[in-house]
Steps between C-alpha positions, in 0.01 A plus 500: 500500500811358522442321818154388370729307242746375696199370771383336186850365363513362943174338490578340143825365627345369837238332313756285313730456820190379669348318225880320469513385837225338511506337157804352617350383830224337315726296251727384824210362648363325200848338485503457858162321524566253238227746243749556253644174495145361396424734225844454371444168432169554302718804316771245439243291322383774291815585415610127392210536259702788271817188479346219431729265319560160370721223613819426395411167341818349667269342767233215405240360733473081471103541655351192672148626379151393490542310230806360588366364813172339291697346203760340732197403744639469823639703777752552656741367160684208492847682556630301086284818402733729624806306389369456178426853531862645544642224305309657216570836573850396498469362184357864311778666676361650795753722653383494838224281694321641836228296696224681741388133554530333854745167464530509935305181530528128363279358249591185404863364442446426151382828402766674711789313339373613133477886609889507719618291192376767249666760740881314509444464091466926508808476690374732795346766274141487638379777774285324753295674769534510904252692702493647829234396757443644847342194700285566853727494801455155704311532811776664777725664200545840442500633162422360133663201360667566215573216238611456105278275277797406265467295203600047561846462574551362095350745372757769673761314393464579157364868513507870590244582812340847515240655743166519334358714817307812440340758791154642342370822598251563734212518180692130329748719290806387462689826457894432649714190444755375665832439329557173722365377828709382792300195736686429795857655425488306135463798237353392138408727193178540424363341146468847296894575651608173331318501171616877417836410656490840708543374797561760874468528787295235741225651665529802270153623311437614199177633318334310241424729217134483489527648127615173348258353308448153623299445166822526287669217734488178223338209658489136389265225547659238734308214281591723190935400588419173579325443235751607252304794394719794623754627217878521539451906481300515733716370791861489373740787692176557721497475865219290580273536815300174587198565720075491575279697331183352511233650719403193678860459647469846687869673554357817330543895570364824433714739303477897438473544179352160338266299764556158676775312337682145568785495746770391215416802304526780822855323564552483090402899512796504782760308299381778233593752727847412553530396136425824349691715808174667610584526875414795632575688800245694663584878591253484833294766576651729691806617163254609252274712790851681599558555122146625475515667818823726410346526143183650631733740760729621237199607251295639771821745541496614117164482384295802525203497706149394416288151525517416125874499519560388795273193396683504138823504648365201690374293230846538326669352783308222487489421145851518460587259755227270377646556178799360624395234678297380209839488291658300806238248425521455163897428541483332808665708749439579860145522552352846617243537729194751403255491741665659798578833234162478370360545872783761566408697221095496463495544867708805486316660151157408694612672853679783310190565360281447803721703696524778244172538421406526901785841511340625181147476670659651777680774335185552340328604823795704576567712178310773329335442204517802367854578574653178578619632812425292823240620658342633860493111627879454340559772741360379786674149449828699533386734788417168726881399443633835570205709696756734617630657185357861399212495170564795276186580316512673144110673466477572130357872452204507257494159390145523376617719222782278373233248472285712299808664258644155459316204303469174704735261340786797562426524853729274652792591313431803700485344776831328455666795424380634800627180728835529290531868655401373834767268519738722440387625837439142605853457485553095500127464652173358329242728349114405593233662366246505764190651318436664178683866564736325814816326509723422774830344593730428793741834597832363457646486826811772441235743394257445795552731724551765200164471354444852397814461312374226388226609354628779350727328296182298304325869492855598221408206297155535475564844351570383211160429302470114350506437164218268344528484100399826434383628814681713826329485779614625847429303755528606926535263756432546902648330783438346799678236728398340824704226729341147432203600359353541180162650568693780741785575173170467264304781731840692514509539115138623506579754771788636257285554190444870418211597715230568187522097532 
């Protein structure tokens, strides 16, 4: 019996090793294959749903809107809009000024003269935009041409230049930023760097948090300021964003959380980012499945056996981490990836209990019902591994009567006492019961070529009679043993019954 257990306790413990293993194999692949990395940006987005926030309110859109564009009635602007524009917002004490508008080509001298002489009266203050363009190689030449559309030589004069330049996602999103750009060896900050004045490294990334709402970003009618119509609140201290919003002029991307929004507000959502420090690193897949991984290992080791723990144990794992990734979020911190644990983990509760449930099924087929013991076909599992070893047979004398003096739901606790007594003889070997009045087991190998000692030794403990409740009953058993084969030990036990049998 105690061997049946420990078989059991083997199996239960290979069934989680095996279970483990491949778990883990599954969740390296998923990371491996690029799986994980696209469900853990649909997890990320259900996750920026539980922090939504607000702006800061430090950062104002100046929107050339729909209605802009009609009241003023012609397009492109005369560039005295814009000067009048930031000579205004000068005027209600605009702390900082930031244009997403093109100013790389002429319009005419006039017009140009107005806007760089509102510039030199700002003393340099302004923030216009360069971008980066990668032109078609000539015909014979290697490579891309890359170039800098840079605002008219008077109008750089008398301002700050920043990189408007943004890299969309494959699906439109525009998920990282860059904190500058550098075209041709010449680095410049991007716009969002220089209107949260958070400015690092050129080239570096950094994740636009997706949980901003661009809602809460103030906006301002571009015919609203030059029409006087904009209060002194509602611009002085602010740093002011100038930039198209109207449909018609296109420059418009999808976003995670809130649908297709203007350009100025995805880099205003950036500038937000820096603003309110809500960088965050990203702790890649491959920390959190180790965590989870040596997690899973170290409860697999102290948890008693059994699928509902096993899969308990399992869903605490998970939650906890999840728990604290979920607090990371809401304080900004190093963002934890899920998905890869979440495959880890229901792959290895769903193959535990696969796996499990097949060796149950299996022990099933093998084990006694009556008795619990394993069984004739246990037996001849273990015989095909070892079909040298010698079968000792134990033929139970008058087992029709115990059946008869002894009700039906005490009958295997007879029975068990009887396989307890055999394993005495047994030594460290397995019990089986064969057939209703027949058990058998392997001779231990110091005793095999004693056997009649052997025996004799059970015969002393069987002498005693067994105790059930209230009843003594004596009990005789018979024995027989044969050399790799269980029918020959079975006959043998037969041939020793008294010979009234």
């Amino acid at each position: 019996m105690r061997l049946a257990n420990a078989s059991v306790t083997m199996q239960g413990n290979a069934a989680r090793a095996i279970a483990f293993v491949i778990a883990l194999f599954i969740a390296s692949f998923a990371i491996l294959s690029g799986l994980s990395s696209n469900a853990e940006e649909t997890l990320r987005d259900n996750r920026d749903q539980l922090r939504i926030s607000e702006a800061s309110g430090e950062i104002v859109v100046l929107e050339i809107d729909g209605r802009s564009i009609q009241a003023l009635d012609q397009w492109p602007w005369p560039r005295r809009f814009y000067a009048d524009a930031i000579l205004e917002l000068d005027r209600l004490g605009a702390e900082q000024i930031a244009f997403d508008v093109d100013f790389s080509s002429r319009s005419s001298p006039e017009q140009d003269a107005l806007f760089a002489s509102a510039l030199k009266k700002l003393g340099g203050s302004v923030v216009l935009p360069t971008f980066r363009q990668e032109n078609r190689a000539k015909e014979g030449e290697d490579g891309e041409n890359v170039t800098e559309a840079l605002p008219l030589p008077e109008f750089r004069e008398h301002a700050f230049l920043s990189a408007v330049n943004v890299l969309p996602n494959a699906d439109g999103r525009i998920e990282f930023y860059p904190y500058g750009v550098s075209t041709n060896d010449v680095p410049r900050p991007s716009i969002a760097s220089m209107v949260a004045e958070e400015h690092g490294r050129i080239d570096q990334y950094f994740r636009v948090d997706q949980a901003i709402d661009p809602d809460t970003i103030a906006r301002i009618s571009f015919v609203d300021l030059l029409e006087g119509k904009v209060a002194r609140e509602q611009v002085f201290g602010k740093r002011i964003m100038v930039g198209a919003t109207a449909i018609e002029l296109g420059d418009r991307y999808p976003t995670a959380l809130f649908g297709v929004r203007p350009g100025v507000v995805i880099q205003a959502q950036a500038a937000e980012t820096l603003l309110q420090n809500r960088m965050r690193s990203d702790s890649g897949p491959w920390l959190p499945l180790t965590i989870a991984a040596m997690a899973l290992a170290v409860m697999l080791r102290t948890l008693s056996r059994g699928r509902s723990r096993v899969a308990f144990g399992a869903v605490v794992i998970g939650a906890t981490i999840a728990g604290i990734a979920l607090a990371f979020d809401q304080f900004a911190l190093p963002y934890i990836q899920l998905f890869p644990i979440m495959i880890l983990l229901g792959a290895f509760v769903g193959l535990h209990r696969l796996i499990t449930s097949a060796l149950n099924l299996r022990r099933a087929r093998r084990t006694d019902g009556a008795s619990g013991l394993p069984n004739r076909r246990a037996l001849e599992v273990e015989l095909a591994d070892q079909p040298n070893r010698a079968i000792a047979v134990a033929r139970i004398d008058d087992f029709e009567q115990i059946e008869a003096i002894v009700s039906g739901s005490d009958l295997p606790r007879i029975e068990r006492k009887i396989a307890k007594r055999l394993s005495s003889l047994a030594a460290s070997e397995q019990v089986y019961r064969l057939d209703r009045a027949m058990f058998a087991w392997f001779v231990p190998k110091d005793h095999a070529d004693a056997l009649e000692e052997h025996f004799a030794s059970v015969q002393s403990s069987f002498a005693a009679p067994f105790d059930l409740d209230e009843k003594r009953l004596k009990i005789k058993a018979f024995f027989g043993s044969s050399q790799g084969s269980i029918a020959d030990a079975v006959t043998a036990a037969e041939y020793a019954l008294p010979a009234r049998h």
